[in-house]
Backbone as a printed PyTorch tensor [residue, N CA C, xyz], in Angstrom:
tensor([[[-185.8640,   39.9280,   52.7780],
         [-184.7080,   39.0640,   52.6990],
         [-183.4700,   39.9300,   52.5130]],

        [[-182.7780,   39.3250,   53.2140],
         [-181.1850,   40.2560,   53.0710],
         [-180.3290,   39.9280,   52.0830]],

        [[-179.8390,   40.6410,   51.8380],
         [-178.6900,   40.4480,   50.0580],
         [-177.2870,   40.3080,   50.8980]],

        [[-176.6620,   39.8120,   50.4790],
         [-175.1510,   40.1670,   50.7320],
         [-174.6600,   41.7710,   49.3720]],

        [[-174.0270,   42.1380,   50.0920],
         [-173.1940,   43.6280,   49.7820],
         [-172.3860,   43.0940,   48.4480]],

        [[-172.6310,   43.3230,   47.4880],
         [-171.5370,   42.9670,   46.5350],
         [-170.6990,   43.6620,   46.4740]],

        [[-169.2220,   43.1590,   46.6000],
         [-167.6340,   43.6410,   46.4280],
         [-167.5410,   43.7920,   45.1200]],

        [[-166.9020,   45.3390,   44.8280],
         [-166.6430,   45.2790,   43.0230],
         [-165.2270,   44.7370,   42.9650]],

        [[-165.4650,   43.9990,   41.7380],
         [-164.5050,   43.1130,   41.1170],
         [-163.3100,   43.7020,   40.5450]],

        [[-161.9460,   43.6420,   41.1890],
         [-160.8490,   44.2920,   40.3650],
         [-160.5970,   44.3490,   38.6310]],

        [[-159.8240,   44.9730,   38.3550],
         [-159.5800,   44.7800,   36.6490],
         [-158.3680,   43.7180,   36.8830]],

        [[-158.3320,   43.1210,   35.9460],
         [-157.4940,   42.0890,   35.6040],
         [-155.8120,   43.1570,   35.1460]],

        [[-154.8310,   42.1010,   35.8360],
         [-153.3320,   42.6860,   36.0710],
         [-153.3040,   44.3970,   36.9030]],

        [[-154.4300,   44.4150,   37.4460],
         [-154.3160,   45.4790,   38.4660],
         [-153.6040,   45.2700,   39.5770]],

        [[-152.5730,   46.0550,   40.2880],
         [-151.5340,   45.7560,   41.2260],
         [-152.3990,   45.6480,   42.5090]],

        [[-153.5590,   46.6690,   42.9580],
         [-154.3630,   46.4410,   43.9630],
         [-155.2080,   44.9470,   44.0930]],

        [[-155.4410,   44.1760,   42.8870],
         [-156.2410,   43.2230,   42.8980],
         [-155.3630,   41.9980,   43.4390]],

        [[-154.1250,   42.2120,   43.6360],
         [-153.4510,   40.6790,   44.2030],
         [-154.1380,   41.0630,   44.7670]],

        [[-154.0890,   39.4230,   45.9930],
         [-154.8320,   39.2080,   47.6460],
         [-153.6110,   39.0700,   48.1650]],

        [[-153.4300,   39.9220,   49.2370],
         [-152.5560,   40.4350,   50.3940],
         [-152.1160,   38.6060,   51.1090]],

        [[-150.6540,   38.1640,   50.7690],
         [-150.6970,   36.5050,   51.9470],
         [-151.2280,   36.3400,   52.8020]],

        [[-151.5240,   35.2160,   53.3670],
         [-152.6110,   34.9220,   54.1170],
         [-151.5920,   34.8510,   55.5930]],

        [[-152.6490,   35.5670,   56.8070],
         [-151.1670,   35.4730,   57.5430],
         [-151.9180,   34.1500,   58.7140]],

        [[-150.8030,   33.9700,   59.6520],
         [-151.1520,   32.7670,   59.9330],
         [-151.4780,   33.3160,   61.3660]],

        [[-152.3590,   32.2590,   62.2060],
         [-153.6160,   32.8270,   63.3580],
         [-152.3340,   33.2420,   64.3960]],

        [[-152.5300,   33.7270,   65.4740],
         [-151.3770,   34.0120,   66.3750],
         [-151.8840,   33.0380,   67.2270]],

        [[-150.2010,   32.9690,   67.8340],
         [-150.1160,   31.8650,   68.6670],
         [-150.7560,   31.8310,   69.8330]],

        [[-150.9500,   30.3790,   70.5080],
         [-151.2610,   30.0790,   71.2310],
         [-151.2110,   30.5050,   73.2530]],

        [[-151.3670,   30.4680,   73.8860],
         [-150.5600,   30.8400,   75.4800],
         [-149.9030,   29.6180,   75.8090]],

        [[-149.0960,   29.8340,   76.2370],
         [-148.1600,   28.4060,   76.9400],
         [-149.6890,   28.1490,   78.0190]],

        [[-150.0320,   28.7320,   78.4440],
         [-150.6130,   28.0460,   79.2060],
         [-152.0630,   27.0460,   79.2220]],

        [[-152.8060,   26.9500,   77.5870],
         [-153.2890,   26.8830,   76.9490],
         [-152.6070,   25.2870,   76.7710]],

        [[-151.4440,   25.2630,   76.4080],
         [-150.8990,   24.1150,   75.5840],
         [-150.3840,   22.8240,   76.7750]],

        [[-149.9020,   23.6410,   78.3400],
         [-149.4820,   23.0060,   79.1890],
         [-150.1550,   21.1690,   79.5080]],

        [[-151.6190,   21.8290,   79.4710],
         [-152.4320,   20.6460,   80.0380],
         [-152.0940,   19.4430,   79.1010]],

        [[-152.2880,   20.0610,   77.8200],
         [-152.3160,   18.6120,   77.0720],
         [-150.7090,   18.0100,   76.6520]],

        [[-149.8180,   18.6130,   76.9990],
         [-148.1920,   18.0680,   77.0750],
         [-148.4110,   17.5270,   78.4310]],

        [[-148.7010,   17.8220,   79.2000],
         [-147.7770,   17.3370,   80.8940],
         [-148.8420,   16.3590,   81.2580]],

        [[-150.4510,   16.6640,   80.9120],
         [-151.2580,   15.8960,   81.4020],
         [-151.3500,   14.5340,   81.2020]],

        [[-150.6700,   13.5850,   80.2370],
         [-150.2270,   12.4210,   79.9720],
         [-149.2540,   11.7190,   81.3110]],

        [[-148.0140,   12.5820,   81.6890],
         [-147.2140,   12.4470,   82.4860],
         [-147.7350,   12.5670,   83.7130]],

        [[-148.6880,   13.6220,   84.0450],
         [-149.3300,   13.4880,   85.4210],
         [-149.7930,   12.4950,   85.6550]],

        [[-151.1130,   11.9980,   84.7490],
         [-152.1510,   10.8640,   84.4720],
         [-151.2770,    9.3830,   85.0810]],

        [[-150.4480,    9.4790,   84.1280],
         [-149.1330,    8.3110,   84.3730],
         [-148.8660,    8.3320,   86.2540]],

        [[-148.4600,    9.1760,   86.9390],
         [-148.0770,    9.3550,   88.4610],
         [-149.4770,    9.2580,   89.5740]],

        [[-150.5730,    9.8020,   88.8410],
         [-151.7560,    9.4730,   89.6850],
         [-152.4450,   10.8680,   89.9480]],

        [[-151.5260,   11.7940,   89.1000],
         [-152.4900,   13.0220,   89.1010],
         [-153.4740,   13.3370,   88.3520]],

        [[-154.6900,   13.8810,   88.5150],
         [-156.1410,   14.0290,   87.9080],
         [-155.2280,   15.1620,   87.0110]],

        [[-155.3660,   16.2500,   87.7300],
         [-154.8200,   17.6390,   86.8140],
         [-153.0790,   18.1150,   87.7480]],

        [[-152.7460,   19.0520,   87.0560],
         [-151.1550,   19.1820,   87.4910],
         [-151.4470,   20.4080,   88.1630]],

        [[-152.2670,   20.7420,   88.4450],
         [-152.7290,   21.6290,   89.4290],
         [-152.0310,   21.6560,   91.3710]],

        [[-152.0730,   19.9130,   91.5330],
         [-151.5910,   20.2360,   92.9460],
         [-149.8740,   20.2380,   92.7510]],

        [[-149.2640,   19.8560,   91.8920],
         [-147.8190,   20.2400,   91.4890],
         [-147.6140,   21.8940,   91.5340]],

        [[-148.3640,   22.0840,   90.3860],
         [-148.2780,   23.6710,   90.1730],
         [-148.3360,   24.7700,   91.1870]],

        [[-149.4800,   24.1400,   91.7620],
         [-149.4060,   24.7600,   93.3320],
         [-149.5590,   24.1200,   94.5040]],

        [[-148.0680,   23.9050,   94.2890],
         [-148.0480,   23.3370,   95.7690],
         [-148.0160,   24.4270,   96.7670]],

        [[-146.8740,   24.9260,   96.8170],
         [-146.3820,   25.9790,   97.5280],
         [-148.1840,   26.3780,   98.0860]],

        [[-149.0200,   27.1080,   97.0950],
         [-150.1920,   27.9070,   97.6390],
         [-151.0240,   27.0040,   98.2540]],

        [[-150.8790,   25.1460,   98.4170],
         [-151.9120,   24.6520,   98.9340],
         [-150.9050,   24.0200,  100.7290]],

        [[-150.0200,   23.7570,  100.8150],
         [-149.0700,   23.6350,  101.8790],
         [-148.3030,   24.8530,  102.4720]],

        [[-148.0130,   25.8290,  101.8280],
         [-147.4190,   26.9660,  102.7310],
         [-145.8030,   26.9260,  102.0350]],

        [[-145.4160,   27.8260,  102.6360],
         [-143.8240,   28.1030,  101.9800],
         [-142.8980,   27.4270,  102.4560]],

        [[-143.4910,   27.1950,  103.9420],
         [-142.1890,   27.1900,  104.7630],
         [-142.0750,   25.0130,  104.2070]],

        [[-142.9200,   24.1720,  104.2730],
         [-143.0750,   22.9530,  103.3810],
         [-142.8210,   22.9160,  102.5310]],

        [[-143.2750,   23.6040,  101.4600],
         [-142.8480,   23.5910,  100.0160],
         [-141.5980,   23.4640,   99.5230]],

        [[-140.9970,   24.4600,  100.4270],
         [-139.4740,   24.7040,  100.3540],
         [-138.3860,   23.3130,  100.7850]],

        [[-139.2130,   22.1520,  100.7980],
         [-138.5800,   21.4230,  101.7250],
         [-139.1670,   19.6040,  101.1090]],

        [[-139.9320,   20.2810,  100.0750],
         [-140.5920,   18.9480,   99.9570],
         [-141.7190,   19.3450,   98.6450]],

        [[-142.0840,   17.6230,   97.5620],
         [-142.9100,   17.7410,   96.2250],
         [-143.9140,   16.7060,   96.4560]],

        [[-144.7760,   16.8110,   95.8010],
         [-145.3360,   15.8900,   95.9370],
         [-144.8980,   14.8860,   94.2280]],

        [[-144.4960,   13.7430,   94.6250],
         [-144.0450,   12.8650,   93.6060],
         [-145.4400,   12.0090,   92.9930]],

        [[-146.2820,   11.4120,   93.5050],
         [-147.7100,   10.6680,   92.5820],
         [-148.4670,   10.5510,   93.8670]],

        [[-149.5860,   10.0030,   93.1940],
         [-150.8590,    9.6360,   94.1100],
         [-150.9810,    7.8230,   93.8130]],

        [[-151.1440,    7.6920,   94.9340],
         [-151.0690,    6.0480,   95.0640],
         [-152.8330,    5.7220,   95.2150]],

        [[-153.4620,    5.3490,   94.0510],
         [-154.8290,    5.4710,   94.6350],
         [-155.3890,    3.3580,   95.0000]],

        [[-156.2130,    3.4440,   95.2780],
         [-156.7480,    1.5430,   95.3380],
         [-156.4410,    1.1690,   94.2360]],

        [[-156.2020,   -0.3800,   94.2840],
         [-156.1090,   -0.8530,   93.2320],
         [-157.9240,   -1.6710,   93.0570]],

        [[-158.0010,   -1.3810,   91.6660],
         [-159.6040,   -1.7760,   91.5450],
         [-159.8180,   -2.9880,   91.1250]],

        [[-160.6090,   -4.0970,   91.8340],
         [-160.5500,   -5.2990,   91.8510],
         [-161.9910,   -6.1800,   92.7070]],

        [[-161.9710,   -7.3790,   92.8740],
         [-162.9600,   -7.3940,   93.6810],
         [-162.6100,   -7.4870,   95.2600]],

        [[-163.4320,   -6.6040,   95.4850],
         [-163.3980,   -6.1000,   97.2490],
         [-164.5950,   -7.0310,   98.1110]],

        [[-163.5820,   -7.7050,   99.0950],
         [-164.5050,   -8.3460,   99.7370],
         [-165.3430,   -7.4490,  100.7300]],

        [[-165.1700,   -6.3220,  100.9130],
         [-165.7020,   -5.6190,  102.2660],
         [-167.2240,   -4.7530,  101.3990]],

        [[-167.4270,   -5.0380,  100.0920],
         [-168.7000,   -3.9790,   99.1540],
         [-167.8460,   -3.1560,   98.7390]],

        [[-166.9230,   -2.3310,   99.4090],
         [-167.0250,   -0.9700,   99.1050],
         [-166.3900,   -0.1060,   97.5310]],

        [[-166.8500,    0.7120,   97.1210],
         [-166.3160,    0.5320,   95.6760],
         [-164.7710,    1.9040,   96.0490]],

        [[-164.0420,    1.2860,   95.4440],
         [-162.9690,    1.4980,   95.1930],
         [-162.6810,    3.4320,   94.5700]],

        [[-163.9050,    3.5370,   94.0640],
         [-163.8760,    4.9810,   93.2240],
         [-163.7700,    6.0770,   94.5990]],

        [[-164.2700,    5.6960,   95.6550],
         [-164.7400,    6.8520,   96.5300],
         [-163.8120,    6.7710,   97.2690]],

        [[-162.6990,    5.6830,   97.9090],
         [-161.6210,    5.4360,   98.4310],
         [-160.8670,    6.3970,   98.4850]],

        [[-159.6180,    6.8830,   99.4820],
         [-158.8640,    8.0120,   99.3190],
         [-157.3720,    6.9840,   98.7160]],

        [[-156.6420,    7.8460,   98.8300],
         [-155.3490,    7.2490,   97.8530],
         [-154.1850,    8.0580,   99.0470]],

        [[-153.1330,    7.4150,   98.8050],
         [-151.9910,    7.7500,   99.2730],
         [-150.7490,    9.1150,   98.4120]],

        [[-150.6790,    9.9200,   98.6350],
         [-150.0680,   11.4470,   98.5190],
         [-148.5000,   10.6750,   98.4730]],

        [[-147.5110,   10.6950,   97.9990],
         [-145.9180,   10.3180,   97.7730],
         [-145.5890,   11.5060,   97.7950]],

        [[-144.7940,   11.8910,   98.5650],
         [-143.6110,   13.0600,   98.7680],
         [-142.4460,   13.0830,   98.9930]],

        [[-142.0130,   13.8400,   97.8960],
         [-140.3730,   13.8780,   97.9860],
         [-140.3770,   14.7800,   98.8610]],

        [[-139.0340,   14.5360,   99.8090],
         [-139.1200,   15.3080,  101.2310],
         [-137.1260,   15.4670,  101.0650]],

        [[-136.4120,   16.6060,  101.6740],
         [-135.3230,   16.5070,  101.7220],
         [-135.2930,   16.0000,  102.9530]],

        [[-134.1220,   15.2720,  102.9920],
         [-133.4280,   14.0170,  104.2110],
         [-133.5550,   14.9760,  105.9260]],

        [[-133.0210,   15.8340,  106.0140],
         [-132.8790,   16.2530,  107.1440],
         [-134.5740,   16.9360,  107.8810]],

        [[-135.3370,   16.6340,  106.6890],
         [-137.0430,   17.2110,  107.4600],
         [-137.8680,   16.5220,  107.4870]],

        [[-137.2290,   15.2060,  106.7230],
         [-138.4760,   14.4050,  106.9420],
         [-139.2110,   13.9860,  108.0450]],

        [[-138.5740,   13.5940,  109.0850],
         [-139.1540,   13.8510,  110.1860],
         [-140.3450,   14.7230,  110.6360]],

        [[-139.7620,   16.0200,  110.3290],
         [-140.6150,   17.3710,  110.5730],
         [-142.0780,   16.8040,  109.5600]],

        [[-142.0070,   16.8850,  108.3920],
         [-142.9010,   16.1440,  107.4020],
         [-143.8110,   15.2720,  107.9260]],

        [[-142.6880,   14.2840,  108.6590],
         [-143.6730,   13.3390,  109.2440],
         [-144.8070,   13.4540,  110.3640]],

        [[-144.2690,   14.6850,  110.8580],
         [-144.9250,   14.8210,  112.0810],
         [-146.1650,   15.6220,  111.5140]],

        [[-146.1990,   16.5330,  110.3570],
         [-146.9880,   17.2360,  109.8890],
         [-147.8640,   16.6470,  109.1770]],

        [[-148.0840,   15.5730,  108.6400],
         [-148.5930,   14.3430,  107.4370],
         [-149.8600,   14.7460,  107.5410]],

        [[-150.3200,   14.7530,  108.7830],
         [-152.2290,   14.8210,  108.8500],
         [-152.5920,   16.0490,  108.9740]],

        [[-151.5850,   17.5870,  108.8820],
         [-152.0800,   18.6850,  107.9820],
         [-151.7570,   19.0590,  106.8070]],

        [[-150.9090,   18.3610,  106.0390],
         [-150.5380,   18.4980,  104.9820],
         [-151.6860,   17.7330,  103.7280]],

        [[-152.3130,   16.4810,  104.4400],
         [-153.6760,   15.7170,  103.9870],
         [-154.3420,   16.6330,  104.3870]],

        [[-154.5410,   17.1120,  105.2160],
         [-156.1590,   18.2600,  105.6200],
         [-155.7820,   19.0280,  104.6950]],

        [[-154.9020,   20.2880,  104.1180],
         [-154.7530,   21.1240,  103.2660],
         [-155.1330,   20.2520,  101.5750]],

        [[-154.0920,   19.2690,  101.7860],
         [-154.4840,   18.5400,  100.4000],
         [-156.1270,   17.9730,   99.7730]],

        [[-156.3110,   17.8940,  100.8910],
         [-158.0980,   17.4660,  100.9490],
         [-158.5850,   18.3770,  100.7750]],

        [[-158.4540,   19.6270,  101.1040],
         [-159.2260,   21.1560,  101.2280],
         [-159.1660,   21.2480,   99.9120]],

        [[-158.0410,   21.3850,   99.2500],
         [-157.8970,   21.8710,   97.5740],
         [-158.4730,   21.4870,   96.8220]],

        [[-158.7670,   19.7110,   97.3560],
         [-159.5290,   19.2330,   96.3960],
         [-160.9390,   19.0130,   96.2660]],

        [[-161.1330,   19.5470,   97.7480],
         [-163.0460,   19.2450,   97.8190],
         [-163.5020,   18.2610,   98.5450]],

        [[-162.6110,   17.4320,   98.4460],
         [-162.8930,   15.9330,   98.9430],
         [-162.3730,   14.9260,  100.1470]],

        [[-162.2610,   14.2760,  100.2860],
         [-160.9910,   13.4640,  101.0250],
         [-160.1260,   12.2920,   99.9340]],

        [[-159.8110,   13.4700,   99.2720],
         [-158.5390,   12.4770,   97.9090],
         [-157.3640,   11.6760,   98.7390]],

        [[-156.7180,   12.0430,  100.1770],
         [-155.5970,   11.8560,  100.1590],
         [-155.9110,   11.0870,  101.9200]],

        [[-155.3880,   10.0520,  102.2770],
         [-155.4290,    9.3450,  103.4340],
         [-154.6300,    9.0060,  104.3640]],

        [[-153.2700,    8.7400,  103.5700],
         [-151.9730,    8.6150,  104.2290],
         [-151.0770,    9.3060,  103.2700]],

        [[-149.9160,    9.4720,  103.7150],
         [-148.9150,   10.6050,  103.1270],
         [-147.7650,    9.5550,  103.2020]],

        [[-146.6480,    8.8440,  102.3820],
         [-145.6740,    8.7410,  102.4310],
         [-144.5110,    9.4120,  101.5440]],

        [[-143.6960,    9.0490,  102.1830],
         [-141.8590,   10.2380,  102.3280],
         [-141.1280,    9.0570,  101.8620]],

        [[-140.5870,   10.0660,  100.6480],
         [-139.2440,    9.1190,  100.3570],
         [-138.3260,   10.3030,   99.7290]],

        [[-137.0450,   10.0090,  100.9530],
         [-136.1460,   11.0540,  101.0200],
         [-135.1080,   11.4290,   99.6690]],

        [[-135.4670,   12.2560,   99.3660],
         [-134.4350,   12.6760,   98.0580],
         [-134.0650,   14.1260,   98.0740]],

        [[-133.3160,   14.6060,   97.3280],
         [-133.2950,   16.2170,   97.0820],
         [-134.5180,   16.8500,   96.1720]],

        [[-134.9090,   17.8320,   96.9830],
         [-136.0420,   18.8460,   96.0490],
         [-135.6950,   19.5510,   95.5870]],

        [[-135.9210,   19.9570,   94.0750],
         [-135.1190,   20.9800,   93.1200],
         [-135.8050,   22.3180,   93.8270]],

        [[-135.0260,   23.5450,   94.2000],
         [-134.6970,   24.3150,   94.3700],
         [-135.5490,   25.6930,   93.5470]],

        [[-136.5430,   26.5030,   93.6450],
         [-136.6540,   27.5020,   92.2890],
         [-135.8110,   28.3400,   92.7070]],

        [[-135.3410,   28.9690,   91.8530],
         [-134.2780,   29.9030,   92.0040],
         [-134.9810,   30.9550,   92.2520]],

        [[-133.8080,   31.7960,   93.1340],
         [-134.4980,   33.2140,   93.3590],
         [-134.8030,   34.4330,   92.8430]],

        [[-135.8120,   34.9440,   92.5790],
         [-136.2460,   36.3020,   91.5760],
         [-135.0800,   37.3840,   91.8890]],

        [[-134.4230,   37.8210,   90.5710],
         [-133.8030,   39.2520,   91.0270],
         [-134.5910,   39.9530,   91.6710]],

        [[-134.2720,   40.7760,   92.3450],
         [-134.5830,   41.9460,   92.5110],
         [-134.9610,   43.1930,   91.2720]],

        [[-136.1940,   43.9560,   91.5300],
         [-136.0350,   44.8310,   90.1130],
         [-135.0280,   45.8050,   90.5510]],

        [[-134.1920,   46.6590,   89.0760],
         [-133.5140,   47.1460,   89.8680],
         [-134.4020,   49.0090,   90.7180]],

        [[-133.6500,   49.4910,   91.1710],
         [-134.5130,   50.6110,   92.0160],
         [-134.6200,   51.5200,   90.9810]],

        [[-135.7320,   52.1580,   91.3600],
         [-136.0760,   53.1570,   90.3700],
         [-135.2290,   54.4960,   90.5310]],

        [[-135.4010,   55.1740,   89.1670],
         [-134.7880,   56.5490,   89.7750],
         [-135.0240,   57.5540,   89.8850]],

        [[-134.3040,   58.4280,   90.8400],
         [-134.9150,   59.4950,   91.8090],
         [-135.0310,   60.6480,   91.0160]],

        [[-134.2090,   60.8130,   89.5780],
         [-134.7290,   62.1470,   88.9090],
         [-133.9630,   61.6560,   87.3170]],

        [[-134.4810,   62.6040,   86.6980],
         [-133.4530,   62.0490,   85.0860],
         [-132.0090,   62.2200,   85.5190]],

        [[-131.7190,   61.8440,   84.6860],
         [-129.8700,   62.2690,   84.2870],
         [-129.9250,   63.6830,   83.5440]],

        [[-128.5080,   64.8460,   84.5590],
         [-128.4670,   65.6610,   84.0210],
         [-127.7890,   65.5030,   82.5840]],

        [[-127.7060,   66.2950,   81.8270],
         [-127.3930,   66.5590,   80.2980],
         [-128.5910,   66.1790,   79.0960]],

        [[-129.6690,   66.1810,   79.6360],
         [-130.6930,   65.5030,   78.8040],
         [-131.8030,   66.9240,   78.6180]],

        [[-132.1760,   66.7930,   77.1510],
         [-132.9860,   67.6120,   77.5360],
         [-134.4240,   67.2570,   77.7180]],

        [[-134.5450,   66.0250,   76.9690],
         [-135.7240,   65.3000,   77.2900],
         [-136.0160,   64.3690,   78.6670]],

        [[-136.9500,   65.0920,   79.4590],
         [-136.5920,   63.9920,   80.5810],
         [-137.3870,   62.4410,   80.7100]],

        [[-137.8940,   61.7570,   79.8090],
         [-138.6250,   60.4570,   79.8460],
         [-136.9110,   60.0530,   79.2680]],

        [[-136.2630,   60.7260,   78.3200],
         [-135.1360,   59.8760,   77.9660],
         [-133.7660,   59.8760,   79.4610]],

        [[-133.9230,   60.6350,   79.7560],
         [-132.9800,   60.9470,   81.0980],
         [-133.2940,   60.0240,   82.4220]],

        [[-135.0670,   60.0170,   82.2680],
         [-135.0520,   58.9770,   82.8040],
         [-134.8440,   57.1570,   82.8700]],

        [[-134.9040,   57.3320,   81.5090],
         [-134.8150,   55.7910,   80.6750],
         [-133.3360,   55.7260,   80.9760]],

        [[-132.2410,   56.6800,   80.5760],
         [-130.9590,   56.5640,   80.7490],
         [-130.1790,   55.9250,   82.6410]],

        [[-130.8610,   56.9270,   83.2810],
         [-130.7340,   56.9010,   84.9910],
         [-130.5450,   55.3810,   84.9340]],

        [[-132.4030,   55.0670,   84.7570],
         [-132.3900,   53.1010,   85.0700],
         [-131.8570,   52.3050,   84.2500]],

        [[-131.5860,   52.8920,   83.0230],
         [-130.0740,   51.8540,   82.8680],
         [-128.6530,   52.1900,   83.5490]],

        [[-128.3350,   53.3810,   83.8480],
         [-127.3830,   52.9310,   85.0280],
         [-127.2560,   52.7360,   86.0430]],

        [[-128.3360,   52.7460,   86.9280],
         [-128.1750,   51.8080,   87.9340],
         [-128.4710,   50.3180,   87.8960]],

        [[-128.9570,   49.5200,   86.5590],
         [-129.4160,   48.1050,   86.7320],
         [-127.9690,   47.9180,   85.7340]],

        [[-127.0490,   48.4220,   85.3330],
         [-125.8700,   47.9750,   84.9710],
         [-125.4990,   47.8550,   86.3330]],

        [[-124.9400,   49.4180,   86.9320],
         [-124.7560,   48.9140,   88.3940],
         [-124.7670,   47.8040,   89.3390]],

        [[-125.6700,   47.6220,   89.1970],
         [-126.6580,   46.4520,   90.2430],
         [-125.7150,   45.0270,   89.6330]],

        [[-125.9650,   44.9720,   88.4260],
         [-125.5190,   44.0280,   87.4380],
         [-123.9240,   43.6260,   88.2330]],

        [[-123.3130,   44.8670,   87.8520],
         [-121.8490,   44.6300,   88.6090],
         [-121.5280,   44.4320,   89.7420]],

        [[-122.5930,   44.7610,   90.7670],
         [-122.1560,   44.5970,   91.8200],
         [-122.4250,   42.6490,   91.7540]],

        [[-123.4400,   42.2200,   91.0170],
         [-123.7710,   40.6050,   91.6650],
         [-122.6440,   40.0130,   90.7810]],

        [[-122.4950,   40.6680,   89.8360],
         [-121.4100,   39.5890,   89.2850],
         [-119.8450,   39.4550,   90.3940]],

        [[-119.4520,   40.1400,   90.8950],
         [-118.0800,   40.4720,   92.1010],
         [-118.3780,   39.1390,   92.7260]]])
């Protein structure tokens, strides 16, 4: 049988014998916490997971994405069906915000934009696609990093610091030129 290790017991008003505060667990990943904030709000629009939001862009392509969201999933309404068929296996309707001047283009694309949307999901989730024209928010565009540099700065004698110095002046640089 195994013993536990006995810890010797401090002396009483010994400065080593406080216990060190207790520190608190480290935090969480945003991405960890995402599902259960947004997943209420998806649930609400007709999304299972926020997955086809998140990636849209990687399940439609850039040149769509850039041009159009997907706003909810319109699925059956569940009730009694005179035809048998149960309602669970049914595909649902895809809502996309589309900007005004492509919808068209959109429209013409609807039954690969469902084939891609179907692909992502495994299944045939999506049946018809409707467009309702609004503005699509925009992601803004990544700086540029700035360029690296080609040797330290003379007057240094350390060169990791000469080099640390260089790329801060050229990403001040850079800086000034976008602000003009």
């Amino acid at each position: 049988m195994l013993r536990k290790p006995i810890r010797p017991q401090p002396y009483p008003g010994d400065a080593m014998a406080e216990t060190p505060p207790s520190r608190k667990p480290p935090g969480k990943p945003i991405a960890a916490l995402l599902p259960q904030c947004l997943g209420p709000a998806l649930r609400k629009q007709g999304f299972a997971s926020a997955e086809l939001v998140t990636r849209w862009e990687a399940i439609v392509g850039p040149p769509i994405a850039r041009v159009s969201a997907p706003m909810r999933i319109l699925w059956p309404r569940i009730g009694n069906q005179d035809d048998g068929e149960t309602p669970q296996g049914r595909p649902g309707t895809l809502v996309l915000r589309v900007e005004g001047v492509f919808a068209l283009e959109i429209q013409h694309r609807a039954a690969e934009i469902a084939e891609r949307v179907n692909a992502f999901f495994g299944w045939r989730a999506i049946e018809k696609i409707a467009i309702r024209q609004a503005p699509v928010a925009q992601p803004k565009p990544k700086r540029p990093a700035p360029p690296a540099p080609a040797g330290p700065r003379p007057g240094f004698s350390d060169e990791k610091l000469g080099l640390a110095v260089e790329a801060l002046r050229l990403a001040v640089a850079q800086d000034r030129k976008r602000s003009r």
